[in-house]
Backbone as a chain_set.jsonl record, in Angstrom:
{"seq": "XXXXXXXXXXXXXXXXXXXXXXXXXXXXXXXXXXXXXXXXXXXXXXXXXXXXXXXXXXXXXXXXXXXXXXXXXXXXXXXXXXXXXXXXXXXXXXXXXXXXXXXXXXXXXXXXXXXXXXXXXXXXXXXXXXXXXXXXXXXXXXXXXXXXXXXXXXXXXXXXXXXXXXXXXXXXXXXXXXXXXXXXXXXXXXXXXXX", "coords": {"N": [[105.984, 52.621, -75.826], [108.473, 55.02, -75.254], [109.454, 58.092, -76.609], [111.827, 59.369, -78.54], [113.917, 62.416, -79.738], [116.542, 63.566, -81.545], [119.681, 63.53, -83.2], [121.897, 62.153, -85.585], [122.387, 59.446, -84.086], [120.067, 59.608, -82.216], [117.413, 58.832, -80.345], [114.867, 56.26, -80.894], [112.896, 54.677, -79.82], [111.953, 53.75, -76.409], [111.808, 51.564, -73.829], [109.017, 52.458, -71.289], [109.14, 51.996, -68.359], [111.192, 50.413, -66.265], [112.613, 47.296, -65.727], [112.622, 45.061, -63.021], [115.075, 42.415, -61.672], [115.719, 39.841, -60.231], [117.354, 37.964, -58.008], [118.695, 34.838, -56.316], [121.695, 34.852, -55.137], [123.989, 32.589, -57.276], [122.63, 32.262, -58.736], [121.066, 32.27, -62.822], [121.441, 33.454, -66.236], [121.45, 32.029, -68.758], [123.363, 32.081, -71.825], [122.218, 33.93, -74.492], [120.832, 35.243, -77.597], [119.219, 38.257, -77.729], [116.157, 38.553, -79.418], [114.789, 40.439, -80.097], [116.987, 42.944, -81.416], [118.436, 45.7, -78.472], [119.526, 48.372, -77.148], [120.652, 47.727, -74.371], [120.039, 48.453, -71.247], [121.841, 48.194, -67.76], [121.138, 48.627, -64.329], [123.069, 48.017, -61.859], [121.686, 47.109, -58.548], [121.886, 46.009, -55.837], [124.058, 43.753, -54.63], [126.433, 41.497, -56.298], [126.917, 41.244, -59.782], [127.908, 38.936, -62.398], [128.436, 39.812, -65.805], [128.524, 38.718, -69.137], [129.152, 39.68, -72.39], [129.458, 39.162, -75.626], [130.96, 40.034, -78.835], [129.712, 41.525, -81.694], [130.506, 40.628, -84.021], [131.322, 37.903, -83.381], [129.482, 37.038, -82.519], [127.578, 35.182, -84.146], [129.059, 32.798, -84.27], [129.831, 31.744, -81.548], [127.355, 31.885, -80.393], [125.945, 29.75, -82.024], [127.577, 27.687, -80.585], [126.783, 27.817, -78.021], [124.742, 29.093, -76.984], [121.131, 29.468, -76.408], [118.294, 28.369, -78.822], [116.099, 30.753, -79.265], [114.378, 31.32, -81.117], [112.754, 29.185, -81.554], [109.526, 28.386, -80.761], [108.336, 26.143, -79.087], [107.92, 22.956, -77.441], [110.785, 22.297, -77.922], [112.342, 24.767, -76.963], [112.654, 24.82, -74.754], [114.021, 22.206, -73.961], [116.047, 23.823, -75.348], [117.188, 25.555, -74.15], [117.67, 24.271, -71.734], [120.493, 23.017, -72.292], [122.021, 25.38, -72.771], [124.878, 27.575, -72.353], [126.052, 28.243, -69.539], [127.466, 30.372, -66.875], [128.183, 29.837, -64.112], [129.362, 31.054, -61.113], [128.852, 29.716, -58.285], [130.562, 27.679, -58.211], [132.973, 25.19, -59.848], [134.156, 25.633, -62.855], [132.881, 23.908, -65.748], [134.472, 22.649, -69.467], [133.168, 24.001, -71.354], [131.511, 26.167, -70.624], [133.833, 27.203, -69.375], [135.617, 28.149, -71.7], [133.258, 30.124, -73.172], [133.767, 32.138, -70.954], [135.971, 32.66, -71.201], [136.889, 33.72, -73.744], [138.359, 35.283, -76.311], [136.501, 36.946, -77.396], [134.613, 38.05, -75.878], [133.18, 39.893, -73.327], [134.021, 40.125, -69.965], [132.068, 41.416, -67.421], [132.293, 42.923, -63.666], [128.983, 43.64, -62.546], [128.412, 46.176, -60.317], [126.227, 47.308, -57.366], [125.244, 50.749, -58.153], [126.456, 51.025, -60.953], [126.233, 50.804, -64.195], [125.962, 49.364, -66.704], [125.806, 48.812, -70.348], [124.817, 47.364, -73.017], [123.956, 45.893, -76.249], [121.991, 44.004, -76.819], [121.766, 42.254, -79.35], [124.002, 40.648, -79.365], [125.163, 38.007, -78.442], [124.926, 37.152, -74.726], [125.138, 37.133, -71.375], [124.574, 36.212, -67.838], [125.541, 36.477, -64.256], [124.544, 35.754, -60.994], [125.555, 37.047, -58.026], [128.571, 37.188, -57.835], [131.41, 36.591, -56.652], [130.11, 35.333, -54.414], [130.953, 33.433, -52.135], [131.861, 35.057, -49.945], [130.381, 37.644, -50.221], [127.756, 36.825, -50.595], [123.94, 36.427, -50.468], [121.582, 38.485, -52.046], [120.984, 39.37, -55.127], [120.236, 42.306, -57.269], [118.969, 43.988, -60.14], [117.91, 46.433, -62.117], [116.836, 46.777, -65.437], [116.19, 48.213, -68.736], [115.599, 49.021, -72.158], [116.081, 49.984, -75.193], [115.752, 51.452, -78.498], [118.001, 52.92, -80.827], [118.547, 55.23, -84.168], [121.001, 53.849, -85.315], [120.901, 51.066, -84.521], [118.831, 50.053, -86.092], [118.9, 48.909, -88.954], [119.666, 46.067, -87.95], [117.374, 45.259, -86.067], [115.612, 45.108, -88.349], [117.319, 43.415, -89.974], [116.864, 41.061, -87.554], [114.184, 40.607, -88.107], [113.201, 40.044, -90.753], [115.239, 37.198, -90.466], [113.55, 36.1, -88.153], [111.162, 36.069, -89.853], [112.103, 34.365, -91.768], [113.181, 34.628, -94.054], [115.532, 36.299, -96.168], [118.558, 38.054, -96.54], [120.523, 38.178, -93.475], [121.898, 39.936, -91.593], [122.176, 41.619, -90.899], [123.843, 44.479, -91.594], [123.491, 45.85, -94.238], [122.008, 48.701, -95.146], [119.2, 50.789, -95.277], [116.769, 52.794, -97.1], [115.485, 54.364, -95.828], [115.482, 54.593, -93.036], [116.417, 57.455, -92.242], [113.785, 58.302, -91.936], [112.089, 56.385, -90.533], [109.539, 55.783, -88.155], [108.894, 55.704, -84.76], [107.225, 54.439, -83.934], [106.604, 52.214, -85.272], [108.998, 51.217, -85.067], [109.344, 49.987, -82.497], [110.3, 47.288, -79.953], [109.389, 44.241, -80.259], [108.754, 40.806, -77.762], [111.347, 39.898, -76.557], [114.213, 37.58, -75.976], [114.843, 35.996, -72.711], [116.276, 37.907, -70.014], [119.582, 39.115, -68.706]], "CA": [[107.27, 53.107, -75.377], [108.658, 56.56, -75.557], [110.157, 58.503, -77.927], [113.371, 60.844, -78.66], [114.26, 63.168, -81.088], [117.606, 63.88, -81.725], [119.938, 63.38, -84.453], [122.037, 60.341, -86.145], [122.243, 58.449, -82.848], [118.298, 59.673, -81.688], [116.65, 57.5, -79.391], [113.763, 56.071, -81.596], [111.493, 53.924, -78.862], [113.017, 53.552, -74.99], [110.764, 51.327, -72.651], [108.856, 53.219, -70.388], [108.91, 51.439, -67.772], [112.168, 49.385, -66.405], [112.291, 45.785, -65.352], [113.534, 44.582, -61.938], [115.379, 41.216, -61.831], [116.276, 39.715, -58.468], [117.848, 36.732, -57.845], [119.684, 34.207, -55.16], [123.688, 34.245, -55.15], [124.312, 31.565, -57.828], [121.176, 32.398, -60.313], [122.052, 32.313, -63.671], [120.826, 33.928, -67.349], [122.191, 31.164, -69.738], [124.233, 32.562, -72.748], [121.559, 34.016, -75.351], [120.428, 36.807, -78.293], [117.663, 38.545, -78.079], [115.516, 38.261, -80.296], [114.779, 41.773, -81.119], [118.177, 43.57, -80.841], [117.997, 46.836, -78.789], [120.554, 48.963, -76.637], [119.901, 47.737, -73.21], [120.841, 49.508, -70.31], [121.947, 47.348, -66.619], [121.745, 49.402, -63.021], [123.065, 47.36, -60.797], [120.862, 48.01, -57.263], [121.99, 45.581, -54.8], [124.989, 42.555, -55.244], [127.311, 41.54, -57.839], [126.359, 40.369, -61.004], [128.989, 38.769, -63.685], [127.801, 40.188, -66.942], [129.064, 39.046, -70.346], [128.717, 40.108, -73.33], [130.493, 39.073, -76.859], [131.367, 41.159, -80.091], [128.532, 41.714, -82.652], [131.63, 40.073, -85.195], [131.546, 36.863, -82.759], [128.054, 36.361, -82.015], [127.387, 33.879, -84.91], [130.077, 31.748, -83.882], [129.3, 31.643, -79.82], [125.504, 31.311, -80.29], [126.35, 28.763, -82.419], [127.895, 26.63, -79.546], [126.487, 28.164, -76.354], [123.498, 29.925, -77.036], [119.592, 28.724, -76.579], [117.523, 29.34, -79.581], [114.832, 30.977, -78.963], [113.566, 31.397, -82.31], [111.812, 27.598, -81.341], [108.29, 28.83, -80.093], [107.579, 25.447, -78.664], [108.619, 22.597, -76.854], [112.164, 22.354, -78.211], [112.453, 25.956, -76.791], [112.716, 24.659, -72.888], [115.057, 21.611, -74.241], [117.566, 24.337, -75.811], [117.599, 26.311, -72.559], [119.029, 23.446, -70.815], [121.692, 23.007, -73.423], [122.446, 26.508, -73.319], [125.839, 27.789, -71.238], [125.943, 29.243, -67.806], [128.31, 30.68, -66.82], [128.247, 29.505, -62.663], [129.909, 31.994, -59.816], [129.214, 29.197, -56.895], [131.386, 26.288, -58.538], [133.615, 25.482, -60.802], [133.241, 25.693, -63.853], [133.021, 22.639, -66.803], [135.004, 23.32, -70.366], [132.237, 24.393, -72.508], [131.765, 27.546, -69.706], [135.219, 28.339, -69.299], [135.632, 28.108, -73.075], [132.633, 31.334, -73.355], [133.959, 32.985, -70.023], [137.666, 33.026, -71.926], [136.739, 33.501, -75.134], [138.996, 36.785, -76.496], [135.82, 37.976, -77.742], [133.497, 38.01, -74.69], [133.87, 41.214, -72.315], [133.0, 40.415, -69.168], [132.25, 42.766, -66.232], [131.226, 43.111, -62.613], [127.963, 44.944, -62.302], [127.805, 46.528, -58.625], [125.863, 48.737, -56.753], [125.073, 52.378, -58.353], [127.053, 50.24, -61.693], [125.962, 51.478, -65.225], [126.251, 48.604, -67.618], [125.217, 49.314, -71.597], [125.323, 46.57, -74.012], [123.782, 45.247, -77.81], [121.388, 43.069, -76.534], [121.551, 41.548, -80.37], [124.784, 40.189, -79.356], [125.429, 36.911, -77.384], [124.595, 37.897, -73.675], [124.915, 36.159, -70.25], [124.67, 36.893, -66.328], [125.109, 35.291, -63.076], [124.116, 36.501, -59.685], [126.068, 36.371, -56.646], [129.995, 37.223, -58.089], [131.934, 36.606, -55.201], [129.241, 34.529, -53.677], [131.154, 33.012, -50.642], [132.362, 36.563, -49.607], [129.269, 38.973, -50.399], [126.465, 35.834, -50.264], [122.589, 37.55, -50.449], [120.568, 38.48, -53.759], [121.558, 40.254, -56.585], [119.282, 42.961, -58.218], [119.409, 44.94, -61.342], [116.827, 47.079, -63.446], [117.201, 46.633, -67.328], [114.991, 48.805, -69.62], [115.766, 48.941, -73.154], [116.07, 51.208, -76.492], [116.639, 51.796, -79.786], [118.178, 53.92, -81.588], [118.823, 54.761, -85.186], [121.991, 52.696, -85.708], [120.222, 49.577, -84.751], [117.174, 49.773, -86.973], [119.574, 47.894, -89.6], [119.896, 44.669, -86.716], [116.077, 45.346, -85.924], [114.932, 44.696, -89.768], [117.465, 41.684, -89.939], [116.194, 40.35, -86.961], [112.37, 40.697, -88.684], [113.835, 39.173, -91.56], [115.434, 36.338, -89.61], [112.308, 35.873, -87.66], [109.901, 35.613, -91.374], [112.547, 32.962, -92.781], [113.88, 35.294, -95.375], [116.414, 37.653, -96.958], [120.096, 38.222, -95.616], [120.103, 38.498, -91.636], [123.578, 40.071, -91.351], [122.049, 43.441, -90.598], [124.959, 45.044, -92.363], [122.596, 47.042, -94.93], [121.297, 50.393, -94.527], [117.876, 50.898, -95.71], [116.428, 54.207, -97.206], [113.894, 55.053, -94.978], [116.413, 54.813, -91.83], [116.039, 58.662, -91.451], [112.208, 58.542, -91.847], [111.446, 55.969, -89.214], [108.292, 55.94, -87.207], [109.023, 55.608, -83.68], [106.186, 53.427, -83.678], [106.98, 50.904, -85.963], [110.618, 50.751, -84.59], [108.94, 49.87, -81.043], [110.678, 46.194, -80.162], [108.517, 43.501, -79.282], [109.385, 40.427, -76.918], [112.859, 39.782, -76.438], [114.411, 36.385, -74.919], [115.188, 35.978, -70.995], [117.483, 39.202, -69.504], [119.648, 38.757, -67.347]], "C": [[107.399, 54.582, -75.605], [109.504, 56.848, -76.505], [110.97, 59.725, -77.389], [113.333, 61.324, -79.731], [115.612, 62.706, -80.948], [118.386, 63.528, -83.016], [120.044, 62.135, -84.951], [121.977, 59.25, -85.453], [120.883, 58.554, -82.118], [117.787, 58.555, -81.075], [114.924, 57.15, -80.448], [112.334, 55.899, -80.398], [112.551, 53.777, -77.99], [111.443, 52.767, -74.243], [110.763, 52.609, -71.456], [109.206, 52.78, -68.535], [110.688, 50.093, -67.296], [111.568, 48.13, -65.985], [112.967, 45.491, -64.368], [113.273, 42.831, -62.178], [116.414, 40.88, -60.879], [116.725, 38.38, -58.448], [118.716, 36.043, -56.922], [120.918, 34.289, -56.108], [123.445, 32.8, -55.945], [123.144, 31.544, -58.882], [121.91, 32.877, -61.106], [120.972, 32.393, -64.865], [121.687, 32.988, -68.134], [122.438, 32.477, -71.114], [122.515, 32.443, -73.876], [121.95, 35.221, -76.095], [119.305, 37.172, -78.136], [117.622, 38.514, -78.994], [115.409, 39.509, -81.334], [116.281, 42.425, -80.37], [117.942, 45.113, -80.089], [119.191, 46.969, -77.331], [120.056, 48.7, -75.063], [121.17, 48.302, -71.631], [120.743, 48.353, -68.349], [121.815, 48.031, -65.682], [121.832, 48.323, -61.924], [122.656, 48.06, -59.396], [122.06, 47.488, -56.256], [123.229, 44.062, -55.617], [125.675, 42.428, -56.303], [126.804, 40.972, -58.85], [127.641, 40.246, -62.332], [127.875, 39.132, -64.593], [128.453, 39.941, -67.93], [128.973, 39.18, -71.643], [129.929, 40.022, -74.941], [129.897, 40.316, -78.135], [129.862, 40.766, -80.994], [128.994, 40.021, -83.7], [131.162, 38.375, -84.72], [130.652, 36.325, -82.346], [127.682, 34.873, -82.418], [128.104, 32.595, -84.668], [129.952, 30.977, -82.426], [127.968, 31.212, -79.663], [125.618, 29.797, -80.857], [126.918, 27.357, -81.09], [127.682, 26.624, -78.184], [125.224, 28.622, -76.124], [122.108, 28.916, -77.462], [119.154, 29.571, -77.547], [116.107, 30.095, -79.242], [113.615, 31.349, -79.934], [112.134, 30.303, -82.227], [110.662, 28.55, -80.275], [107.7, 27.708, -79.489], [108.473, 24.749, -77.842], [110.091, 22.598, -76.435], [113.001, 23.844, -77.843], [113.177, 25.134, -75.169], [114.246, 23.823, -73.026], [116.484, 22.727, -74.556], [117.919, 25.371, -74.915], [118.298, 25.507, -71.756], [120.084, 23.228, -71.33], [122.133, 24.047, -73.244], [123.853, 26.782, -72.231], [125.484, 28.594, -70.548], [127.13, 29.412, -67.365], [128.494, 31.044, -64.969], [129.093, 30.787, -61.601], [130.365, 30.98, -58.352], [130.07, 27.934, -57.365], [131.925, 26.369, -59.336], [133.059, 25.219, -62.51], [133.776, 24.144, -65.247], [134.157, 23.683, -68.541], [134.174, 24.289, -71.309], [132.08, 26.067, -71.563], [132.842, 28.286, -69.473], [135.846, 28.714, -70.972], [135.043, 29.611, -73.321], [133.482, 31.804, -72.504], [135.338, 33.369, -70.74], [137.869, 33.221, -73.049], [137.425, 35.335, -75.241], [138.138, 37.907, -77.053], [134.383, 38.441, -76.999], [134.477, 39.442, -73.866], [133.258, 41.025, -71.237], [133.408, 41.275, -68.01], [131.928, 42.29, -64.883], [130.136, 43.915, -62.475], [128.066, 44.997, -60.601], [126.864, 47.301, -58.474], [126.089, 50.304, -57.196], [126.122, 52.157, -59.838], [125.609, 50.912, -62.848], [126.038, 50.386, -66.443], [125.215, 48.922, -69.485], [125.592, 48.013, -72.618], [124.517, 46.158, -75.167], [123.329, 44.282, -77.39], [121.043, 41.91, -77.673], [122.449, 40.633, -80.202], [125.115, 38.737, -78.297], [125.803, 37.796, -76.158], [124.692, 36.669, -72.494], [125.175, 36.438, -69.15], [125.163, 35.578, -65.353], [125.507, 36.077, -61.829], [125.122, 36.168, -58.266], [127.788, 36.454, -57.049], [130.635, 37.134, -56.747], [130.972, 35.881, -53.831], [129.337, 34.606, -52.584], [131.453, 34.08, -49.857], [130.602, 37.548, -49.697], [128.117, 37.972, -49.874], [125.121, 36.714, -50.505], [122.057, 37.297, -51.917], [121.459, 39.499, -54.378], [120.092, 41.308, -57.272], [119.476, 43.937, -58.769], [117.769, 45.615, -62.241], [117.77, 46.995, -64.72], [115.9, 47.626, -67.836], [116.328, 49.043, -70.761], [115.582, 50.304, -74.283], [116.63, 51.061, -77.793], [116.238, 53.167, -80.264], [118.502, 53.868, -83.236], [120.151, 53.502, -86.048], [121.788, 51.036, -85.511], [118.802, 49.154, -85.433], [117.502, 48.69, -88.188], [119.817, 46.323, -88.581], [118.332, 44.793, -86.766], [115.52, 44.599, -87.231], [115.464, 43.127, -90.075], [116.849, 40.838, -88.961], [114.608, 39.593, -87.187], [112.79, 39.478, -89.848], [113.792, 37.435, -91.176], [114.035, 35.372, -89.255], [111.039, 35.052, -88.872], [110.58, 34.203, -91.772], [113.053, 33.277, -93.769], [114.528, 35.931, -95.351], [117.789, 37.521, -95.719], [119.294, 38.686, -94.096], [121.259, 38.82, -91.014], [123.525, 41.289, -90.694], [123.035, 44.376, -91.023], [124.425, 46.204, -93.252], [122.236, 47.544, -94.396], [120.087, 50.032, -95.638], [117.763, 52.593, -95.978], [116.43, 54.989, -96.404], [114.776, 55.04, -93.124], [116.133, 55.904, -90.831], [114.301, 59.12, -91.153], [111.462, 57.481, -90.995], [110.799, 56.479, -88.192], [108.856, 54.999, -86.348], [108.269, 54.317, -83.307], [106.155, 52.24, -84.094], [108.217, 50.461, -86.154], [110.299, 50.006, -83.353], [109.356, 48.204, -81.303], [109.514, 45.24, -79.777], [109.466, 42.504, -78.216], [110.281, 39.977, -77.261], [112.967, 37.98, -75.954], [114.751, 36.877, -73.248], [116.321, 37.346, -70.947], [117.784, 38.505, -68.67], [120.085, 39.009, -66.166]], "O": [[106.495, 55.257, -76.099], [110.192, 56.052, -77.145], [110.91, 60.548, -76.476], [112.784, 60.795, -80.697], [115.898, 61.662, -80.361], [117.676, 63.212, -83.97], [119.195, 61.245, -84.988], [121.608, 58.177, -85.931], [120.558, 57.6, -81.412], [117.86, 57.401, -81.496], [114.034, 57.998, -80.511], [111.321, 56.568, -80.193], [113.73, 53.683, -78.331], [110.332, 53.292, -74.172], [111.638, 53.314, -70.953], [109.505, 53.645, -67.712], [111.057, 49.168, -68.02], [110.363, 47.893, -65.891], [114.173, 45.588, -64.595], [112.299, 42.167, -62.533], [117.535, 41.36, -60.708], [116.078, 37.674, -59.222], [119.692, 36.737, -56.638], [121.1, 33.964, -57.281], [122.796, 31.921, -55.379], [122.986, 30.681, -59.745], [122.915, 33.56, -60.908], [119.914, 31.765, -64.818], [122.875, 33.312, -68.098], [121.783, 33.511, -71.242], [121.846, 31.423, -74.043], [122.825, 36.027, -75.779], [118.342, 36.449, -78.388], [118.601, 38.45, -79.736], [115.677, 39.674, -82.524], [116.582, 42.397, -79.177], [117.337, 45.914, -80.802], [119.601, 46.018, -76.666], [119.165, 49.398, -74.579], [122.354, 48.407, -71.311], [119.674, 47.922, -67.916], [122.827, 48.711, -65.848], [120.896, 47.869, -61.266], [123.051, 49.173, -59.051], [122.983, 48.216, -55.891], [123.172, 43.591, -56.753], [125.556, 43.21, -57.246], [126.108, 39.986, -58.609], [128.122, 41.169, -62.99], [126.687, 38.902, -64.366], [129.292, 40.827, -68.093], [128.372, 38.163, -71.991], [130.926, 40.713, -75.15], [128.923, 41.061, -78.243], [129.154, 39.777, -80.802], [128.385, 38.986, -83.971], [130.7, 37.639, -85.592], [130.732, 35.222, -81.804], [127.524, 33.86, -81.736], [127.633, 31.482, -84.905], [129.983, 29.753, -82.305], [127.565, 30.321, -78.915], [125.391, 28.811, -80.155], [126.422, 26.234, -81.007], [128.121, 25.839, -77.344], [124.689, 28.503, -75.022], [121.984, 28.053, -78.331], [119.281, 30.795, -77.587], [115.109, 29.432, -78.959], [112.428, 31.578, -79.705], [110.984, 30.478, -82.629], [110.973, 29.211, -79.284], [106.518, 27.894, -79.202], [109.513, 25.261, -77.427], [110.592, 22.772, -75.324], [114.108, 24.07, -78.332], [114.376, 25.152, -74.894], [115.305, 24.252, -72.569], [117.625, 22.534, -74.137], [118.977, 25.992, -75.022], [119.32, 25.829, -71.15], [120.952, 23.265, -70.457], [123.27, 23.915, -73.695], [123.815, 26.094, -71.211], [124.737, 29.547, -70.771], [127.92, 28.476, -67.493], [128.831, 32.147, -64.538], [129.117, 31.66, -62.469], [131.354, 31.08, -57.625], [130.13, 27.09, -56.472], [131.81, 27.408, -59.987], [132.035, 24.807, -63.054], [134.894, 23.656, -65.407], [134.42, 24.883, -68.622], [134.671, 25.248, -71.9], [132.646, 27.047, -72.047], [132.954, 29.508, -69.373], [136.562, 29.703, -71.129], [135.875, 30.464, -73.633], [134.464, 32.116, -73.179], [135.655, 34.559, -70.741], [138.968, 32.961, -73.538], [137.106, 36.292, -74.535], [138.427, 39.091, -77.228], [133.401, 39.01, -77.475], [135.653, 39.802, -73.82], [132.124, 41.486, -71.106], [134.511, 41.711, -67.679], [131.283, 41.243, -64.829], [130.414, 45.092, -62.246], [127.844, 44.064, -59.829], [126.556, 48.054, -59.398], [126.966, 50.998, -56.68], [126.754, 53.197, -60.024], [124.492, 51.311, -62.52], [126.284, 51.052, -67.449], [124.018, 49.212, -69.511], [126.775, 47.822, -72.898], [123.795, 45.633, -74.319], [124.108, 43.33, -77.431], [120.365, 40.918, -77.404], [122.138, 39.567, -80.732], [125.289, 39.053, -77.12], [126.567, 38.761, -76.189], [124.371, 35.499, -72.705], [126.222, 37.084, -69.111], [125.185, 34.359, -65.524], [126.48, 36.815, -61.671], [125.25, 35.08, -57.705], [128.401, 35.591, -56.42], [130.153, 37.757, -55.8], [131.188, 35.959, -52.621], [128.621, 35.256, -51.823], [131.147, 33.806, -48.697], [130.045, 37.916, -48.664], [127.557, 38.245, -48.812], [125.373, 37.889, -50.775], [122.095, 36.31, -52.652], [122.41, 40.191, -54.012], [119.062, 40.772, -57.68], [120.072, 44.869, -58.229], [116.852, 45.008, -62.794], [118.985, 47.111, -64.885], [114.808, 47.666, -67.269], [117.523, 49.187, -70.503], [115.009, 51.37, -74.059], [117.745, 50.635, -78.092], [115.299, 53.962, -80.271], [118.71, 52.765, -83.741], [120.076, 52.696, -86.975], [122.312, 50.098, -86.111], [118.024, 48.214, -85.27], [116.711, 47.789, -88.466], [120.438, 45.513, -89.27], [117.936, 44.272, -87.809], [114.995, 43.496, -87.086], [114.811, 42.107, -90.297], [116.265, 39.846, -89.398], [114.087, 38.58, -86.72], [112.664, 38.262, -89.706], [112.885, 36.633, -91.401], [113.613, 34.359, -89.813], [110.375, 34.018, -88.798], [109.953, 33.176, -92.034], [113.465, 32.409, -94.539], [114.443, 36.599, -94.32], [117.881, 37.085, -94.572], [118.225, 39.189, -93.753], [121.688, 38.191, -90.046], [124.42, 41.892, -90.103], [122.765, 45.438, -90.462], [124.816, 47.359, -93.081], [121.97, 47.314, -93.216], [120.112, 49.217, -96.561], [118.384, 53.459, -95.361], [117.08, 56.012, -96.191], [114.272, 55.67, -92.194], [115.845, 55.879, -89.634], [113.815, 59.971, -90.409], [110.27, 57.669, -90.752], [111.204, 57.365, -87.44], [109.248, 53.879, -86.677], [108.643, 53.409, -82.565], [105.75, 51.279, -83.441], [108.613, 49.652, -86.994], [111.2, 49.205, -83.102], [109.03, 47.655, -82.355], [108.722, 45.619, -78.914], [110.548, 42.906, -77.789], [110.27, 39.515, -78.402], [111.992, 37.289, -75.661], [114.852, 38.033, -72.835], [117.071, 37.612, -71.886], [117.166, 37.674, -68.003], [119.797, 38.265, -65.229]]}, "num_chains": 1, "name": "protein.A"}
């Protein structure tokens, strides 16, 4: 990945490279966290895309009842993807979906066309393609590329944490070495599904 200088907010590691993610009217990113937390950035190209995104505060609580783990590296990984909420555009929607979509601590947006979206990819996350479906109809497509910066190196370490099986995972602590981070060994690895 690449690297920034700058000061307390400094871009540590930024993918080089974005990610295009295309999809039919009515495709849908079930309600997750990534895995590794990192500042991810939305451009909406083409179509609408619902985007929502809950509070850092509210994550634990929402993942908790909506969210696929993805911690599960195996079978039970696919199983908790179907379990997970979606949050539909072409139909209506069941309680457990309108429950996330109304939740006072979910923000959600429209992404459009030449659309700028920025969000805490550590935080309970969820898409769906095609807003306005019966009206607009077509594909949906968005680039995502990713980053961190210093204020999430504390989320980054819990996440590591997390990940091992040990030590608080609240990310709340500051660490020494914060300002002496190597770019390199901030670099995220893989994430869960975008969406």
């Amino acid at each position: 990945g690449g690297e920034g200088g700058g000061g307390e907010g400094g871009v540590l590691w930024s993918e080089e490279e974005a990610r295009l993610y295309v999809g039919d009217a009515g495709s849908l990113t079930a309600a997750h966290v990534d895995i590794c937390p990192q500042l991810e950035f939305a451009h909406g190209l083409t179509g609408l895309k619902l985007l929502g995104v809950a509070t850092r505060e509210a994550t634990p609580r929402l993942a908790a009842l909506h969210a696929a783990d993805y911690t599960q590296l195996d079978a039970a990984e696919a199983q908790a993807e179907l379990l997970a909420t979606r949050v539909p555009v072409d139909r209506p929607l069941d309680d457990a979906q309108r429950a996330l979509l109304l939740d006072e601590a979910v923000t959600a947006v429209a992404l459009e066309p030449g659309d700028l979206g920025v969000f805490d990819s550590g935080c309970l996350h969820f898409a769906a393609n095609g807003l306005h479906w019966p009206v607009t109809g077509g594909m949906n497509a968005a680039l995502y590329h990713g980053m961190l910066t210093r204020p999430l190196l504390a989320q980054l370490r819990a996440a590591a944490r997390r990940e091992a099986g040990g030590g608080d995972a609240s990310g709340d602590e500051g660490d020494e070495d914060d300002a002496e981070a190597s770019p390199a060994a901030a670099a995220p690895a893989a994430a869960g599904p975008r969406p």
